[in-house]
N, C-alpha and C positions, 0 to 999 in steps of 0.2 A: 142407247150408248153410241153405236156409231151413225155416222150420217148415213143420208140417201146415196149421197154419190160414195161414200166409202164402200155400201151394198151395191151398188150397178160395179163397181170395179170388181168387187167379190164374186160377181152374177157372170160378169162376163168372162170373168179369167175360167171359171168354173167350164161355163160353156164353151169356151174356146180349146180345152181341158178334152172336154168329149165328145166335142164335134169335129178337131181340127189333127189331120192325120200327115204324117211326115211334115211337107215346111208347106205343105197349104195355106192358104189365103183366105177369109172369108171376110164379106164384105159388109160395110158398117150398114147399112141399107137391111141386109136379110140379119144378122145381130140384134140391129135394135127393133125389128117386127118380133122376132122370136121371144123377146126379154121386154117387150112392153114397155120400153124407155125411147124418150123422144132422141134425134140420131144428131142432132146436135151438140146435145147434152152429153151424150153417151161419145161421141166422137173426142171432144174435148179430154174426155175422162183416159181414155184409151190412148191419144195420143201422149197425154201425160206417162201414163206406164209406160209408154212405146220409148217417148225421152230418158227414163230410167234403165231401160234396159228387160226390160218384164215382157214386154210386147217387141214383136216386129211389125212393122206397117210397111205396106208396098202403096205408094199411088196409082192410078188412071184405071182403067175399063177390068181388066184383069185382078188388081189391087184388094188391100183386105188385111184382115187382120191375123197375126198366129200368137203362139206362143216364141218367145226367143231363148228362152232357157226349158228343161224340162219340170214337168209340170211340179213333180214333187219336187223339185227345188224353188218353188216360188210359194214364200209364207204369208199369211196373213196379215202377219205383222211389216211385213214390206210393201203392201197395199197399204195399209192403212196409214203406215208412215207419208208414203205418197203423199195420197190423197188428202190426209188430214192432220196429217203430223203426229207429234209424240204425244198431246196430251190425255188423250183416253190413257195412256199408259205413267203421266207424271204428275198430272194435276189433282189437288186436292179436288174431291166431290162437292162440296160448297164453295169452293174459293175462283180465283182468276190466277192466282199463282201456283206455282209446285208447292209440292209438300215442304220441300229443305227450304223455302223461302222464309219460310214463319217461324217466328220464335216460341210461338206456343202455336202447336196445333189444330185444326179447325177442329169444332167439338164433333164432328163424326171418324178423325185421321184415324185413329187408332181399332176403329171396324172394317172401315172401309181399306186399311193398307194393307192388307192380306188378302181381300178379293183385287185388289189393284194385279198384288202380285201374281197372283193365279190369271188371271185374265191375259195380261204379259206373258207368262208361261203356253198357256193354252194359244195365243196366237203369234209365239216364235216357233211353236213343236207343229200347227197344224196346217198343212199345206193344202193346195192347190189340188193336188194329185189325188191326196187320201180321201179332200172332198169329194171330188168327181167321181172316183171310184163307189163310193158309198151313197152317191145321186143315183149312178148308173145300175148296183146294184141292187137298190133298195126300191129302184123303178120311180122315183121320185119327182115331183114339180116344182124344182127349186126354182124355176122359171117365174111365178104368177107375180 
């Protein structure tokens, strides 16, 4: 359902979540060893959030990444808008268009428009914060 780079953005916000304390820094180099993504990739990805307002980036020798807002205020659904835009959340399941585009429905709309909705719900309500904390408590390797 969602992409890769929508999960490294998810991966990292999380991480950044529970490793990154007052307006610390950390840096893309030890981020993307930690989280198994290449630092270019992951760089790009971050810098994007950072353009949004999700992320702080500092440059040079000291430089790195925080959070800019706190954590429970940063939802799922604002990553993934990011990163991949609105259609996991508007687009019919068989089609290239929205659901309101068609005049008759694709033959799955009317199953699929209720987990649509629920999935919108579940990643406007679930944050950043609530993840980390249920990472950090549960002892978890949301990392691999």
């Amino acid at each position: 359902m969602l992409s890769n780079t929508s999960k490294y953005a998810i991966r990292a916000a999380i991480y950044l979540a529970i490793n990154v304390k007052d307006s610390q820094k950390i840096g893309i180099k030890k981020i993307s060893e930690d989280l198994n993504i290449p630092s270019p990739f992951l760089g790009k990805i971050l810098q994007s959030l950072a353009k949004h307002k999700l992320l702080t980036s500092t440059k040079g020798p000291n430089g790195g990444f925080g959070l800019a807002k706190d954590a429970n205020d940063i939802t799922l659904y604002e990553i993934v808008q990011i990163i991949d835009g609105n259609d996991l959340f508007d687009r019919c399941l068989i089609s290239l268009r929205t659901c309101n585009e068609h005049k008759i429905p694709c033959p799955v709309h009317n199953n699929y428009e209720g987990i649509r909705k629920d999935i919108h719900n579940l990643f406007r309500n679930q944050t950043i914060g609530k993840l980390a904390t249920s990472a950090t408590q549960a002892d978890q390797e949301i990392f691999l």
